[in-house]
C-alpha positions as CSV (number, residue, x, y, z in Angstrom):
1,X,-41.4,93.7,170.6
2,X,-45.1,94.5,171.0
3,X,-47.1,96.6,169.3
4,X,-47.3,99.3,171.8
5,X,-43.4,99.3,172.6
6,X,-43.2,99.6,168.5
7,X,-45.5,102.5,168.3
8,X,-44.0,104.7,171.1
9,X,-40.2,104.0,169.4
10,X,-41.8,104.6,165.5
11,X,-43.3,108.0,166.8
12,X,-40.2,109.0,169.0
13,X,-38.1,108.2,166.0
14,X,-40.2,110.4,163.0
15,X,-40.4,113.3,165.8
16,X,-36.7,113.5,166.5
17,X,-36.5,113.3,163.0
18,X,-38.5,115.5,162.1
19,X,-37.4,118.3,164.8
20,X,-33.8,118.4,163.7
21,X,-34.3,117.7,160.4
22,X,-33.4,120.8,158.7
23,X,-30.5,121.6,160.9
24,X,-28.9,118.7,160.6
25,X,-29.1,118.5,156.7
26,X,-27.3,121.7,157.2
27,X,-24.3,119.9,159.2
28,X,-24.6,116.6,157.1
29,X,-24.6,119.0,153.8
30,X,-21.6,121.6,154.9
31,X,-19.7,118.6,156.7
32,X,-19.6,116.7,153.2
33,X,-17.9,119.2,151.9
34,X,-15.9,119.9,155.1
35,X,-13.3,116.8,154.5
36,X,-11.6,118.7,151.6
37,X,-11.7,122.2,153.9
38,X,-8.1,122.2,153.0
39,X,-8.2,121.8,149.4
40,X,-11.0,123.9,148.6
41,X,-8.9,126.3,151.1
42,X,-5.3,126.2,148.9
43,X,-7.6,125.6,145.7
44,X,-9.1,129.6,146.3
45,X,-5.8,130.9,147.3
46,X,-3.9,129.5,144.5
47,X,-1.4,127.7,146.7
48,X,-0.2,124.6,146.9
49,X,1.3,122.8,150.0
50,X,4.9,121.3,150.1
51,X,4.8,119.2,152.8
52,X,1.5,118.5,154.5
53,X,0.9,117.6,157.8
54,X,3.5,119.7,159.0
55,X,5.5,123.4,159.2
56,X,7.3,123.8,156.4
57,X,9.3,127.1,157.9
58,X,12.8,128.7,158.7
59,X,12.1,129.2,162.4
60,X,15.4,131.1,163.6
61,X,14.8,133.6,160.4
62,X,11.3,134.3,161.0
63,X,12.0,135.1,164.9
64,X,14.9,137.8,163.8
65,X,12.6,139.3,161.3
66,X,9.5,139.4,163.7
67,X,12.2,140.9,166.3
68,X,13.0,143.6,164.0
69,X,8.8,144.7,164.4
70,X,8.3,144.4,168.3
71,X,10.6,143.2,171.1
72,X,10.4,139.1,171.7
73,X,12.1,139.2,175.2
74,X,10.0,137.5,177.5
75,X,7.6,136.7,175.3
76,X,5.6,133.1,174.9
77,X,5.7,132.1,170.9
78,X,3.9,129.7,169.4
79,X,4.0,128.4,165.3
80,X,0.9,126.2,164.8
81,X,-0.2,124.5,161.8
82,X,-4.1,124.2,162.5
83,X,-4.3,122.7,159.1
84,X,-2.8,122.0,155.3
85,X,-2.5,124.9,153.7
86,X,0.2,127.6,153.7
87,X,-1.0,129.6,156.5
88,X,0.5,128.5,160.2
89,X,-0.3,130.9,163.5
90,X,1.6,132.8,164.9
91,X,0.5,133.6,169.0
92,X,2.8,136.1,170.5
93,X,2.0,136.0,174.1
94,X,2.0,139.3,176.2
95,X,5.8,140.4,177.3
96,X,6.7,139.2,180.8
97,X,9.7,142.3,180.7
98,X,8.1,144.6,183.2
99,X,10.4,147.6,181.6
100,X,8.5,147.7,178.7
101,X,5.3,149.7,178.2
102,X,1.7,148.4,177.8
103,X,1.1,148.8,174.3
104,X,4.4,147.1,173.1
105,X,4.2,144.4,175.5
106,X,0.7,143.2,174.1
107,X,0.4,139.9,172.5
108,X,-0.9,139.5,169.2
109,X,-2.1,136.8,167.0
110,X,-2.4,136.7,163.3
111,X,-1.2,134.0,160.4
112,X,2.0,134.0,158.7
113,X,2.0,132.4,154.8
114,X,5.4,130.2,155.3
115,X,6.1,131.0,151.1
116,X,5.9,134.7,151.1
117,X,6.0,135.3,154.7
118,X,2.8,137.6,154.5
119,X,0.8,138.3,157.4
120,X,-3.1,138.6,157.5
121,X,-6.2,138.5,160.6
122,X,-8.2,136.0,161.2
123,X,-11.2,137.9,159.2
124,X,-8.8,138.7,156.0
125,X,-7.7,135.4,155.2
126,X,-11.4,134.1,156.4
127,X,-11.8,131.5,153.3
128,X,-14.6,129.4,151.9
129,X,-13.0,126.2,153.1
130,X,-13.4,127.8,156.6
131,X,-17.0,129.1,156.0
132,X,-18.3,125.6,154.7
133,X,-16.3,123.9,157.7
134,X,-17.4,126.1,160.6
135,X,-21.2,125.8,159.4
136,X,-21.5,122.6,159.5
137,X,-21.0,123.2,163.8
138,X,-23.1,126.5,163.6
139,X,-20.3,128.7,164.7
140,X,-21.7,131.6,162.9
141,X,-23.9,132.0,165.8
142,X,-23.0,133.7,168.4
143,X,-20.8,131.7,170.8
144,X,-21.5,129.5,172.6
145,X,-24.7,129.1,171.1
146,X,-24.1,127.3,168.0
147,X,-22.0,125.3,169.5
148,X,-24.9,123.7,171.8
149,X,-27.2,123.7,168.6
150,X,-24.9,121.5,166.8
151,X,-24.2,119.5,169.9
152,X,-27.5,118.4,170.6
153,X,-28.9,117.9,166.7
154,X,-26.4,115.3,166.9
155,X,-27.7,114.2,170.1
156,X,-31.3,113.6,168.9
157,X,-29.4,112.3,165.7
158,X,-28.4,109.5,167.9
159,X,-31.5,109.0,169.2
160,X,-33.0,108.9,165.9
161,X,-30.4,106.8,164.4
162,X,-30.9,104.2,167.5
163,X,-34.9,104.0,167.5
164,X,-34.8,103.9,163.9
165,X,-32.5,100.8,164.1
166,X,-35.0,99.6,167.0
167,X,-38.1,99.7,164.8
168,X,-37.1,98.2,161.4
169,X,-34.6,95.5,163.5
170,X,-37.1,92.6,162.6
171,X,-37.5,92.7,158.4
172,X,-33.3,94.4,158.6
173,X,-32.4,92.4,156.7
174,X,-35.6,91.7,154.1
175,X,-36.2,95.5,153.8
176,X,-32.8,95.7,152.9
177,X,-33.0,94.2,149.8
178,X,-36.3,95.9,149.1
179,X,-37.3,98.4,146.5
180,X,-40.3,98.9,144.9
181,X,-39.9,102.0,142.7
182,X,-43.5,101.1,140.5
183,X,-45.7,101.4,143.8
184,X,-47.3,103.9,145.5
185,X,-44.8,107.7,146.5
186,X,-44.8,106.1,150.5
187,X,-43.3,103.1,149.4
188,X,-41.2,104.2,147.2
189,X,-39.6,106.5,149.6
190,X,-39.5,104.3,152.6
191,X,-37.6,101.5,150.8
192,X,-35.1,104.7,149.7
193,X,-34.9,105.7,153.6
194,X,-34.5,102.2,154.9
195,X,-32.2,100.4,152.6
196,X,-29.5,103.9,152.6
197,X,-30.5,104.4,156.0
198,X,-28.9,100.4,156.8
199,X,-26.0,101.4,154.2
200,X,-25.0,104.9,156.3
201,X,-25.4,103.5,160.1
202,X,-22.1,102.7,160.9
203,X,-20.9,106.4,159.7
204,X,-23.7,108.3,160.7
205,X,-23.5,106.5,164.3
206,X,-19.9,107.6,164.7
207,X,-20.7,111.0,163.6
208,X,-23.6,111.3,165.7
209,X,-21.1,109.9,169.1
210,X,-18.1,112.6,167.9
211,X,-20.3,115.4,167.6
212,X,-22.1,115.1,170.4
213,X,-18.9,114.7,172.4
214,X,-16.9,118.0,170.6
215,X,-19.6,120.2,171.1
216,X,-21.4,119.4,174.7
217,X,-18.3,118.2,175.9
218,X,-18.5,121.1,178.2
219,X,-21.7,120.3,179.9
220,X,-19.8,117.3,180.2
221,X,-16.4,118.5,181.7
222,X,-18.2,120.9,184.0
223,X,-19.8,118.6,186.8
224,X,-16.1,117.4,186.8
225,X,-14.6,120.4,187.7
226,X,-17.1,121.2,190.3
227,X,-16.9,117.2,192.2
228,X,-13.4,116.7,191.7
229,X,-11.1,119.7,191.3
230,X,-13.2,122.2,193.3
231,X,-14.2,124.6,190.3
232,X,-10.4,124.6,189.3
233,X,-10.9,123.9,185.6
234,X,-6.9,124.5,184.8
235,X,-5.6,121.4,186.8
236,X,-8.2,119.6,184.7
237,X,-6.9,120.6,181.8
238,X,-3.3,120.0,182.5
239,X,-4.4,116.5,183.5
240,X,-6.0,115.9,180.4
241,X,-3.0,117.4,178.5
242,X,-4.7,120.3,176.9
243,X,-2.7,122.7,178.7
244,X,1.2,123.7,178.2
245,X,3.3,123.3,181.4
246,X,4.5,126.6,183.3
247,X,8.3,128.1,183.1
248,X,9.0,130.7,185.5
249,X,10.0,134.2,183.5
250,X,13.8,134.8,185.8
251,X,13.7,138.2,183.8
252,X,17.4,137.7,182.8
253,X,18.6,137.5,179.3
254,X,20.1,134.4,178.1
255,X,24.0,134.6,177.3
256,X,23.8,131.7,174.2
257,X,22.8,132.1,170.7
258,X,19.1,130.6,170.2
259,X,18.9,128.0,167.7
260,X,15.1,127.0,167.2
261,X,15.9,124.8,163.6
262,X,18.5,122.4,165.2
263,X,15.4,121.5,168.1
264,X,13.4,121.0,165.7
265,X,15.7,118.9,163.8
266,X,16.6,116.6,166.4
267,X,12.9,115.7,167.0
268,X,12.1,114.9,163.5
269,X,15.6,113.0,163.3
270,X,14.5,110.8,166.6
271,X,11.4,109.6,165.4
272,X,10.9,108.4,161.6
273,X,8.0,109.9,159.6
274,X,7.7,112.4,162.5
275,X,5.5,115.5,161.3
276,X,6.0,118.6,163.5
277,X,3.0,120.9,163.5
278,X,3.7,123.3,166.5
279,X,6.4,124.8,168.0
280,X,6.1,126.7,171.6
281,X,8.8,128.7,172.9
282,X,8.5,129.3,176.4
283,X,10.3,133.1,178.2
284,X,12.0,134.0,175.0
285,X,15.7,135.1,175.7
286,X,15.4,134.5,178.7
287,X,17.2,132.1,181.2
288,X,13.6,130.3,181.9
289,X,13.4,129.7,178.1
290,X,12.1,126.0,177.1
291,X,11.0,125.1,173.4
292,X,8.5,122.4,173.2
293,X,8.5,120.4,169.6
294,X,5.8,118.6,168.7
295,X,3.7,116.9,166.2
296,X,2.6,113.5,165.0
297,X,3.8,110.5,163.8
298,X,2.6,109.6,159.4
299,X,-0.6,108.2,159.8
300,X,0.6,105.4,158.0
301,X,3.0,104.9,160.7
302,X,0.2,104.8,163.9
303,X,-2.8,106.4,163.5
304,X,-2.6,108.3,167.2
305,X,1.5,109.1,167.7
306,X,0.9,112.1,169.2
307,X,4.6,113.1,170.6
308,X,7.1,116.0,172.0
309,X,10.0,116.9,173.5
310,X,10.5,119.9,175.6
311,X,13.9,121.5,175.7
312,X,15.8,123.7,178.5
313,X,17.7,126.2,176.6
314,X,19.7,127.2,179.5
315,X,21.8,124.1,179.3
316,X,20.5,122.2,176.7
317,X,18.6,119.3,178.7
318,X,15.3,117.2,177.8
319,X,13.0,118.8,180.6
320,X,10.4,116.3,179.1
321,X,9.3,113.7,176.4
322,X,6.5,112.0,175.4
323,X,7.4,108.8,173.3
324,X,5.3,109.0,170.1
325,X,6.0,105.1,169.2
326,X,5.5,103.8,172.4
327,X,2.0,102.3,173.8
328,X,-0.5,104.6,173.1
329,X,-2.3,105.5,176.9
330,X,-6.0,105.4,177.3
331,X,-6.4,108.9,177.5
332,X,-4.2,109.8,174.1
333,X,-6.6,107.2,172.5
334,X,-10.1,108.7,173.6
335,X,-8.9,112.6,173.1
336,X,-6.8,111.3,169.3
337,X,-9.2,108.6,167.7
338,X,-12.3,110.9,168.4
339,X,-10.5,113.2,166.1
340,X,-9.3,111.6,163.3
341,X,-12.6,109.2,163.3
342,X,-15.0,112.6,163.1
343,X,-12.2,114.1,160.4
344,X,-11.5,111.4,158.7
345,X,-7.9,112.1,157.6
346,X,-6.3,109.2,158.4
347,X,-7.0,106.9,155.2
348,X,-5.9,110.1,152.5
349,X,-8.4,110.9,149.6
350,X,-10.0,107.2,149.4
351,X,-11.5,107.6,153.0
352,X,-12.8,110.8,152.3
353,X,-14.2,110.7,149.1
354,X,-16.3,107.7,150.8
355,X,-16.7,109.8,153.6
356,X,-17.9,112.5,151.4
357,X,-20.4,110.1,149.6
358,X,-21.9,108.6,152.9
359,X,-22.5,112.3,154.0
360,X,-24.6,113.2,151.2
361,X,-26.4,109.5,151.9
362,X,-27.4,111.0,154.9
363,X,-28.6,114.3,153.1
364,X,-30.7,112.3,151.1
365,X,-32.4,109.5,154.0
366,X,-33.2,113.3,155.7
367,X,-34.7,114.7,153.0
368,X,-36.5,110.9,152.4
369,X,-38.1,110.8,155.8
370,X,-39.5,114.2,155.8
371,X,-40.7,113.3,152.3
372,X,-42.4,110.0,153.9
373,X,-43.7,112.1,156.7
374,X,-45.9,114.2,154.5
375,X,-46.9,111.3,152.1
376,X,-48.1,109.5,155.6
377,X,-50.1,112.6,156.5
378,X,-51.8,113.3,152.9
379,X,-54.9,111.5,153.8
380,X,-58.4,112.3,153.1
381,X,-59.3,111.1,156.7
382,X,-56.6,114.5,157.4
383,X,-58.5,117.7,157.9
384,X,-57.3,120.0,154.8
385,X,-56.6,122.6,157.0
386,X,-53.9,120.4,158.4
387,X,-53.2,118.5,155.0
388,X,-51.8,122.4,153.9
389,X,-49.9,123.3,156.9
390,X,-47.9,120.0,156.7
391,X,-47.5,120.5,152.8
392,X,-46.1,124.0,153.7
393,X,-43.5,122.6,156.5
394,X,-42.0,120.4,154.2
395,X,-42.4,122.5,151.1
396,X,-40.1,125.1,153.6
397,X,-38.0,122.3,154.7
398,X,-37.2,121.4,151.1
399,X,-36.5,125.0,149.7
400,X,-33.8,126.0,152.8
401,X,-32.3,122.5,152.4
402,X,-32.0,121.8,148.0
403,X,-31.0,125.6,147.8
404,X,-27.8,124.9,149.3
405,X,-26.7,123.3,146.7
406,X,-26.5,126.3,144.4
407,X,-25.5,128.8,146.7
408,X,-22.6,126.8,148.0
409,X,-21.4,126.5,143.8
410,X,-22.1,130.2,143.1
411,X,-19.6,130.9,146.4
412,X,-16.8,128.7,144.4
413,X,-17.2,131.2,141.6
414,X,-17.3,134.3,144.0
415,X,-14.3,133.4,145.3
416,X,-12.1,133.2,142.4
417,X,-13.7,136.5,141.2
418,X,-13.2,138.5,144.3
419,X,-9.8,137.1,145.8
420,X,-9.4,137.5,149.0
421,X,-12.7,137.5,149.5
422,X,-12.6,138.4,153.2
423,X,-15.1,137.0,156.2
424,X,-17.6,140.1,155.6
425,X,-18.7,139.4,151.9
426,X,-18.5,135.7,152.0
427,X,-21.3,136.0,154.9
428,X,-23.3,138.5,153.1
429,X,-23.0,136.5,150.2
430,X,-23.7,133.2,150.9
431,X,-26.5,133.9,153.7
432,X,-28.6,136.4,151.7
433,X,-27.7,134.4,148.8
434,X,-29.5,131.5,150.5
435,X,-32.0,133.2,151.9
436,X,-33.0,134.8,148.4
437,X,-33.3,131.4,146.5
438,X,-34.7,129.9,149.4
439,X,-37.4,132.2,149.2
440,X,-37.8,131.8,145.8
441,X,-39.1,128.3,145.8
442,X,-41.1,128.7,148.7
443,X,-43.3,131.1,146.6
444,X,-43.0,128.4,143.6
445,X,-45.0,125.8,145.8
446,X,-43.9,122.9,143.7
447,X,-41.5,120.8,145.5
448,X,-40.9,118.6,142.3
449,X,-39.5,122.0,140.5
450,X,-37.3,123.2,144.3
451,X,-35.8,119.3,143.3
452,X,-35.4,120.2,139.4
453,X,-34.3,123.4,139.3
454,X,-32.2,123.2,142.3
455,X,-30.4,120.0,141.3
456,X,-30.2,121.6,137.2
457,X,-28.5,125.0,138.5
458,X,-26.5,123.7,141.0
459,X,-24.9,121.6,138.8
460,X,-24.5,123.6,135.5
461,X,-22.7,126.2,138.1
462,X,-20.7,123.7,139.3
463,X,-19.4,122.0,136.2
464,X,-18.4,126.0,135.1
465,X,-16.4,126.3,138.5
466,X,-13.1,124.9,136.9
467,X,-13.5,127.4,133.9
468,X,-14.2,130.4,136.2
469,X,-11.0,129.4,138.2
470,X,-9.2,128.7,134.5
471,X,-9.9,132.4,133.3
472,X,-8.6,133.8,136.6
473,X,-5.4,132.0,137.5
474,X,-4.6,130.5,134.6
475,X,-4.7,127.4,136.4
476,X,-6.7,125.1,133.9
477,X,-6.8,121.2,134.6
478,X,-3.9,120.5,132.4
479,X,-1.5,123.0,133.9
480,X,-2.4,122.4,137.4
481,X,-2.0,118.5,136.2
482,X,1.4,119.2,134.9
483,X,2.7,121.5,137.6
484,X,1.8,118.9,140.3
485,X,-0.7,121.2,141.7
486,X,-3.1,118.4,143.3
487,X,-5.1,119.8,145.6
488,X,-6.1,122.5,142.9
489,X,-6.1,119.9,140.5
490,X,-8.8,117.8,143.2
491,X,-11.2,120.6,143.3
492,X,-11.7,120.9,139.9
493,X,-12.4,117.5,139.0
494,X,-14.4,117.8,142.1
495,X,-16.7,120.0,141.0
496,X,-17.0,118.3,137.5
497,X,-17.8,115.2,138.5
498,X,-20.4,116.7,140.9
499,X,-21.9,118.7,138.3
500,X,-21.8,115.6,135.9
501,X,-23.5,113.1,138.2
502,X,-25.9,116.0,139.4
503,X,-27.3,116.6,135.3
504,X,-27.4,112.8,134.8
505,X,-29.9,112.7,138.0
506,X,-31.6,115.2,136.8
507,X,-32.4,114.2,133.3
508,X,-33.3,110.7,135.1
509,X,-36.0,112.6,137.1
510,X,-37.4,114.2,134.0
511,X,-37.4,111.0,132.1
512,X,-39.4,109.5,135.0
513,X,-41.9,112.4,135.5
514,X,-42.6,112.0,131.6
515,X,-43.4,108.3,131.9
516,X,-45.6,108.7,134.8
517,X,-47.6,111.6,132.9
518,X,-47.7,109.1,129.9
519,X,-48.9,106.4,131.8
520,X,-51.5,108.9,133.0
């Protein structure tokens, strides 16, 4: 490579780096914590899940209840289990029966706990899980906005990642094995960058491929509707499967009792290990009524057995099936493995405990670059003018990104003090939270105490999370140990360990910065 080819890729990297650097420590930070959204979710609600990966629910009881609140007759119905916690949706679709007035032939959608049968909105049961899962995409931000953000941070993530690769491909391999912790700041934090950069590649280069393709995937899909289905986005969508088929409503009631269970049973008894996660009931009571069962096969099984059957009440046929152990096709493969690849939910807790560690890698080679940036740019031959501005960026960059770390443990405690907590408080909360400690060590200008006191409160909150939840559920380690309660269990071993490791880095760095001053 010459020099000039290695110069316009080093610059292009530390720039794209640079640009996105504190928004994608948000997404790297927030999506750590995102593969346990579900057990931080049950862990605040004080539930535990039966059978994961699947419905656990009486269907046929649940539809004579809801029928005793609105009329179901020609209504679309779909149970969905979006993910492993008690809470499924519930989408009532509008009321096909013309007879009926406006008002009780609306749809509705809301969730439905399948142990109590309680229902709550989307902003009541809005939980921390959620909050720390949907940030990590921006979706706090008006839509589609965040979205795009996200989207293209992990764009220039990719062309970061890939010109970094680029630049340090000759001495890979040397580098790699290089640390020189008793040199000068620079080098110090460029053997940290390069060596955990090297060790995070292969996971931060799938990351950076799924999230560009969730997020723009609609900047994507939209020259394809325009070229090849003339605008109509809904064939494209049936074609790529996203889209249920269509039963015509014949607006005459059915004269056969409706069993939704036995469906469901004769799906799960055809394939083995077969999870179902949704149920759609197509023209309710009605002679057009079809039920559509489906789910996935254990992941243990095949990674990407996606499978249903769709049934015709009327008489009983299979008016389709799609063969969960067969061949997977190309399509189920690109629209499943992106999925479980970005999620991660395929190996159990191993994969993403390692997933979890990798993420925070990639917290810290973000916060090491911009670090190297500033140490590269603290010349004399700098104009002091500039030399402060540059000190200021990063001293911002560094305050907005190490205060995340507390906030995010004082929400653990908010949570179990104010339960439900509810979508309104949790924002307020958490953002002015931020904001407030944020601001905080920007007017400390020491970046060495934003690392210190960041890193020491963070964790001394954290490692009093499982007491807080002890005191107000009664749910200390032991009894959630001995009840079987693992995903409450998880969390608070989560949390110590965290707050463990994080106090045994910190009194490291204090140990260090007192040597240094001695050696002064």
């Amino acid at each position: 490579m010459s020099k000039r080819t290695y110069n316009i890729l080093f610059h292009l990297h530390t720039v794209s780096g640079i640009v996105i650097s504190v928004a994608l420590y948000v997404i790297f930070f927030t999506g750590s914590f995102s593969f346990f959204r579900d057990e931080i979710v049950n862990w605040e609600r004080d539930h535990t899940v039966k059978a994961p990966e699947e419905i656990n629910l009486d269907f046929d009881e649940t539809l004579e209840q809801m029928s005793k609140e609105r009329n179901l007759f020609g209504r679309d119905i779909e149970f969905k289990q979006y993910y492993n916690e008690q809470h499924i949706g519930v989408n009532l679709g509008a009321s096909k029966d013309t007879l009926l007035t406006k008002e009780k032939a609306a749809g509705a959608f809301y969730y439905l706990n399948t142990d109590d049968k309680s229902t709550t909105d989307y902003a009541t049961s809005y939980s921390l899980g959620e909050f720390l899962y949907r940030l990590h995409f921006f979706a706090q931000m008006p839509h589609p906005f965040g979205y795009y953000l996200s989207g293209f941070v992990a764009l220039f993530f990719l062309f970061a990642l890939i010109t970094g690769i680029v630049v340090h491909w000759d001495k890979i391999i040397s580098n790699f094995y290089v640390f020189r912790p008793m040199t000068k700041l620079k080098t110090v934090w460029t053997d940290a960058h390069t060596a955990l950069g090297v060790i995070g590649f292969p996971f931060q280069l799938v990351y950076a491929v799924t999230g560009t393709f969730f997020m723009l995937k609609i900047l994507l899909v939209a020259p394809t509707v325009l070229a090849l289905y003339d605008g109509n986005d809904k064939k494209l969508y049936e074609d790529l499967e996203y889209a249920h088929p269509h039963f015509e409503f014949q607006n005459t009631p059915i004269n056969k009792s409706i069993n939704i269970n036995s469906y469901v049973k004769q799906v799960k008894s055809k394939w083995n290990n077969f999870n179902v996660n949704e149920v759609h009931i197509f023209n309710y009571g009605d002679k057009g009524m079809h039920v559509s069962v489906s789910g996935n096969l254990d992941y243990k099984n095949k990674i990407n057995g996606y499978g249903y059957t769709i049934y015709n009440v009327t008489d009983g046929s299979i008016y389709g099936i799609k063969d969960p152990t067969q061949k997977t096709s190309y399509l189920d493969a690109v629209k499943g493995i992106f999925y479980r690849l970005h999620f991660g939910d395929y190996g159990g807790y191993g994969l993403r405990i390692i997933s979890f560690l990798l993420g925070l890698i990639g917290c810290f080679v973000i916060l090491s670059g911009v670090l190297i940036w500033l140490t590269a740019r603290n010349k004399k031959n700098i104009p002091v003018k500039k030399r402060k501005f540059n000190e200021a960026v990063v001293r911002y960059y560094l305050a907005i990104c190490l205060s995340m770390y507390p906030i995010t443990a004082l929400s653990f405690i908010l949570v179990k003090v104010v339960n439900p907590t509810g979508m309104s408080l949790l924002y307020q909360f958490y953002f002015i939270g931020w904001l407030l400690i944020s601001i905080f060590f920007i007017l400390q200008k020491d970046n060495y105490l934003t690392n210190t006191y960041s890193l020491l409160s963070g964790s001394i909150i954290g490692l009093s999370i499982p007491i807080v939840n002890g005191i107000c559920t009664g749910n200390w380690i032991w009894v959630s140990f001995e009840k079987g309660y693992d995903q409450i269990l998880f969390i608070d071993i989560f949390w110590i360990v965290i707050g463990i490791v994080g106090l045994l880095i910190f009194s490291k760095i204090i140990k260090t910065q007192k040597n240094n001053s001695i050696n002064k």
